[in-house]
C-alpha positions as CSV (number, residue, x, y, z in Angstrom):
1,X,104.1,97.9,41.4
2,X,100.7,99.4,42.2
3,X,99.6,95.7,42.6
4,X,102.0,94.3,44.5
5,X,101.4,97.3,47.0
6,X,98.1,96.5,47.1
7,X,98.3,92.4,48.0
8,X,101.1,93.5,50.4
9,X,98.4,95.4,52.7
10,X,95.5,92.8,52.0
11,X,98.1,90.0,53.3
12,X,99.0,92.3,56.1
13,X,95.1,93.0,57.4
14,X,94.0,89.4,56.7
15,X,97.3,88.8,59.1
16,X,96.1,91.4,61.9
17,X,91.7,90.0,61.4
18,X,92.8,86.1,62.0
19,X,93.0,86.6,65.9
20,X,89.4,87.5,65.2
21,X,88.4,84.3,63.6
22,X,89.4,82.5,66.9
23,X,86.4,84.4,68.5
24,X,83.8,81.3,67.2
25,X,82.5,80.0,69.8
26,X,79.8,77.1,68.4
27,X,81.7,74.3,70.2
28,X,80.2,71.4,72.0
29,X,79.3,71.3,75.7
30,X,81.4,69.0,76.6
31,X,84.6,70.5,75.1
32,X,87.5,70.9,77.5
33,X,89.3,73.5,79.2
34,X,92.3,72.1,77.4
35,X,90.6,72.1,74.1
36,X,89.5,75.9,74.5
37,X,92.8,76.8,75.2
38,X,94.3,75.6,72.3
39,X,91.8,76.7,70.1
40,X,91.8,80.1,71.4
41,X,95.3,80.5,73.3
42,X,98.1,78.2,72.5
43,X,98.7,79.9,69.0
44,X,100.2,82.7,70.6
45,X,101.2,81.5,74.3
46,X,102.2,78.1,73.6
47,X,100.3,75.1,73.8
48,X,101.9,74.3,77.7
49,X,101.6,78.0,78.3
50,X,105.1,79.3,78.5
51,X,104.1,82.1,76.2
52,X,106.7,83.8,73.1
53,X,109.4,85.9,75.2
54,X,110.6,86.4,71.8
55,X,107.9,87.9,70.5
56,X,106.5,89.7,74.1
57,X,103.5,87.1,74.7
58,X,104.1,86.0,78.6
59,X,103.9,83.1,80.1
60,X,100.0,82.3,81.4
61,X,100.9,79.1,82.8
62,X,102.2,80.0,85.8
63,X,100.6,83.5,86.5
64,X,99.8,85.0,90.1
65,X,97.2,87.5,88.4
66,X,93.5,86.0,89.9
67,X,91.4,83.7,88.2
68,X,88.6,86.6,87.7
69,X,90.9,89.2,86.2
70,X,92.4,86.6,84.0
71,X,88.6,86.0,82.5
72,X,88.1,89.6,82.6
73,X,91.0,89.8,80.5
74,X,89.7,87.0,77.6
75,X,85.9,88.7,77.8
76,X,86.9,92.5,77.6
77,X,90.4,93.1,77.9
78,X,92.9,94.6,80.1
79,X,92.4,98.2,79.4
80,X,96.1,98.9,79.0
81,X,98.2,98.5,75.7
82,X,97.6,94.6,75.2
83,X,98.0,93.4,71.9
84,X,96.0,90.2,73.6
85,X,92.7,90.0,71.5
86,X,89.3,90.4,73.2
87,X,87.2,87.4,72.9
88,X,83.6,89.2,73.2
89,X,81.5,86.0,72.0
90,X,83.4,83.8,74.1
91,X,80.4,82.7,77.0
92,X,81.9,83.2,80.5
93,X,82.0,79.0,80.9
94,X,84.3,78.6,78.2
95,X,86.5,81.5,79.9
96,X,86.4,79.7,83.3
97,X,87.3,76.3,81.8
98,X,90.3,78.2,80.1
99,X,91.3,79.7,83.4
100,X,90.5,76.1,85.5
101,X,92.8,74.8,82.9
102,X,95.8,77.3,83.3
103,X,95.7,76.3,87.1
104,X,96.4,72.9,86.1
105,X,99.4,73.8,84.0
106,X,100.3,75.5,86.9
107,X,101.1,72.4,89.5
C-alpha cells in the first residue's frame, strides 16, 4: 500500500513539473510564431486557440487583452490566480512571435 501511495504522488508531481519542460527554449531562429505556439501553448489552449472551457483554459485566439500584457503574461505572469505557467526563459522574440501569431488566428 505504502508503495502504491508513493508512485501515486511521483505520477502526480511529474504531472504538475511537465508545464515546466515546455520552458526550453534552444529552438532555431527561424522558427515560427506558429511553431512556438504549439510547442508552448496549444497543449492547453488548443492548437487554433479556442482554449478548454471544460477544463477553464480560455480562448487566446480571439482576445481583446493588448499584445504587451499578453507577453507580459507568457514572461512573468498575471499576478492573479493563473494556473497559466510562467515561461521565464522564453526570450521576448519568441513571446512577440507567439502574440503576432494569436492576431492572425484572430482575422
Amino acid at each position: 500500500m505504502k508503495s502504491i501511495s508513493l508512485s501515486l504522488v511521483l505520477v502526480c508531481l511529474s504531472v504538475l513539473l511537465s508545464a515546466c519542460d515546455n520552458d526550453v527554449h534552444n529552438h532555431s531562429k527561424n522558427i515560427t510564431g506558429k511553431q512556438l505556439f504549439e510547442l508552448h501553448c496549444a497543449s492547453c489552449h488548443n492548437s487554433d486557440g479556442t482554449g478548454q472551457f471544460l477544463l477553464g483554459v480560455p480562448s487566446n485566439r480571439d482576445t481583446t487583452l493588448i499584445n504587451s500584457y499578453i507577453r507580459d503574461k507568457m514572461l512573468h505572469g498575471s499576478g492573479t490566480d493563473s494556473s497559466m505557467p510562467i515561461f521565464a526563459a522564453m526570450p521576448e522574440k519568441e513571446a512577440i512571435k507567439i502574440v503576432q501569431y494569436l492576431r492572425k488566428l484572430a482575422k
